[in-house]
N, C-alpha and C positions, 0 to 999 in steps of 0.2 A: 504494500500500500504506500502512497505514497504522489509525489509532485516532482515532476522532471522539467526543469527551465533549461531552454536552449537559446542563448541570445545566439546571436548572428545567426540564425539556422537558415538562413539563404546562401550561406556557404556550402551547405550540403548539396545545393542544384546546379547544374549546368558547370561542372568542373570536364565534364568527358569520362573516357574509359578509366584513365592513370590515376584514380581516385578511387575511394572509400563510399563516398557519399551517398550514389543511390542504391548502395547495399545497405549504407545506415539507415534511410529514410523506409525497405523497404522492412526491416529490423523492425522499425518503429512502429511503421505502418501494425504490423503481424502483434506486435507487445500491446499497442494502443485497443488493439479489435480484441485480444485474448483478456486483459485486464479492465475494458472498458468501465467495469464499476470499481475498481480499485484504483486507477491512476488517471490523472490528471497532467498532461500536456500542456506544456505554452511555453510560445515561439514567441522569439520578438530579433525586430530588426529594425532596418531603415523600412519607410513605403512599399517604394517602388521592386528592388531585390526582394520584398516578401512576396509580394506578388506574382513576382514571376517562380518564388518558390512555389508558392502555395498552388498556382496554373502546372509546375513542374510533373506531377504526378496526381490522376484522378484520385485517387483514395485520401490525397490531404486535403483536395477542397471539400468532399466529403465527410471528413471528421474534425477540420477548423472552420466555423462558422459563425463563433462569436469574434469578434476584431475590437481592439480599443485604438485609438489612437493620440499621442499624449503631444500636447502643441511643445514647441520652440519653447527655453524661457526667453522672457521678455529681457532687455539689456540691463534694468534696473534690477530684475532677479540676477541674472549673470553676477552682477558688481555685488550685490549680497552673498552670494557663493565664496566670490574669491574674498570678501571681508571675513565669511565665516570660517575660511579655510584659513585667513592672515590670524585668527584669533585663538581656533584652535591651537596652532601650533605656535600661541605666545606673545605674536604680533600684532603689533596696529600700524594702522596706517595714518599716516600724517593727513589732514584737510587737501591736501591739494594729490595727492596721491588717490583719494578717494572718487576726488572729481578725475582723475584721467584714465580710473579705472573706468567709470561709467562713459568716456569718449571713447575707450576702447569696445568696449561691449557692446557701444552702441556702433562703434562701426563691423563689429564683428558680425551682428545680428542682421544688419543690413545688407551684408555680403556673404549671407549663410546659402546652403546650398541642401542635396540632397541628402550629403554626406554630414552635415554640420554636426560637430558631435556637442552642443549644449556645454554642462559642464566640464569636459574631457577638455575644453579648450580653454577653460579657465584656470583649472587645476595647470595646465600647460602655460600661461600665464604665472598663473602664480609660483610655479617652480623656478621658471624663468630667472621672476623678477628674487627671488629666496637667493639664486645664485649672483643674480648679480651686485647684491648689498653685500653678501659674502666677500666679494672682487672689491666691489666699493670699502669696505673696510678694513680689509688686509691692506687696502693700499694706501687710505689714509690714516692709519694705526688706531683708528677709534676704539675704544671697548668696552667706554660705558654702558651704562644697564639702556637709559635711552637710544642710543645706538646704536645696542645689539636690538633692543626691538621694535623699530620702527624703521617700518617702510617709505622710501621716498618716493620722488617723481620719476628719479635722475636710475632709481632700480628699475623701474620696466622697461620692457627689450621697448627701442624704441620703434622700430620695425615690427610689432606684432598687430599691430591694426589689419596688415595685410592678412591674419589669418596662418591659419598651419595649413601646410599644400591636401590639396585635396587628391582623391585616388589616381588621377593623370598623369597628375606632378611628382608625387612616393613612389620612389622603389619598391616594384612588386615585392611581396612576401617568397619567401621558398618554401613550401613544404617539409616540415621533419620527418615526415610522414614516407617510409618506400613506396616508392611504386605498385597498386595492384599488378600482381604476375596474369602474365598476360595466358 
């Protein structure tokens, strides 16, 4: 008994022969129909890749037919994220660090795409900006307690407006996975 989450489960479709995938899906399929009152399935992805998973094989339009779909955050939720995430781990942010967070967010959001990954690119933000005060401070010997935590302007990449590259621009992934024997 039991709940099986599979995010990205659009990855399992349309890879071709030299994959795993639609022997997982068809796995699933067989476990989904045999356990049908004891287990509970759910998929999640971008849109559009689920779509064409779920089109991928008759028997998953068949047994996924409830769909949610969760909006964008908005660029004022973004800049609450990476506040919540400066805070958890200690920091604050200075008033004007606050405000370039929310021009970043907002041009992030404005330039989001299919792929946009929400907070995935704030956290990547904020890791950013953690390393670059690190830089900033070894280099100008600071070490007071204010110092070490607070975030400035002069920390975030200043080039992150443009975004993290989207799947065109990233170096495909490799597989760790051998080859299905053909």
């Amino acid at each position: 008994d039991g709940i099986l989450f599979i995010d990205e489960a659009y990855s399992l479709a349309g890879r071709g022969a030299e994959d795993y995938g639609s022997e997982a899906i068809e796995t699933l399929l067989k476990r989904m129909e045999d356990d049908r009152d004891r287990l509970v399935v759910v998929v999640a992805g971008y849109n559009e890749p689920m779509k064409q998973f779920i089109a991928s094989n008759p028997g998953l339009e068949s047994r996924f037919t409830n769909y949610l779909n969760f909006p964008d955050y908005s660029p004022e939720e973004l800049a609450e994220i990476f506040h919540r995430m400066a805070s958890q781990s200690g920091l604050v942010c200075a008033p004007e660090t606050e405000n370039t967070v929310l021009a970043i967010c907002k041009n992030l959001h404005a330039g989001r795409n299919e792929q946009f990954g929400n907070a995935r690119e704030v956290r990547n933000l904020f890791e950013s900006a953690v390393r670059n005060q690190s830089t900033r401070l070894v280099n100008s010997g600071q070490s007071d307690r204010d110092a070490l935590t607070t975030l400035l302007p002069e920390d975030l990449p200043a080039d992150f407006e443009a975004g993290m590259p989207g799947p065109s621009e990233a170096k495909p992934a490799t597989s760790r996975i051998a080859p299905k024997a053909g």
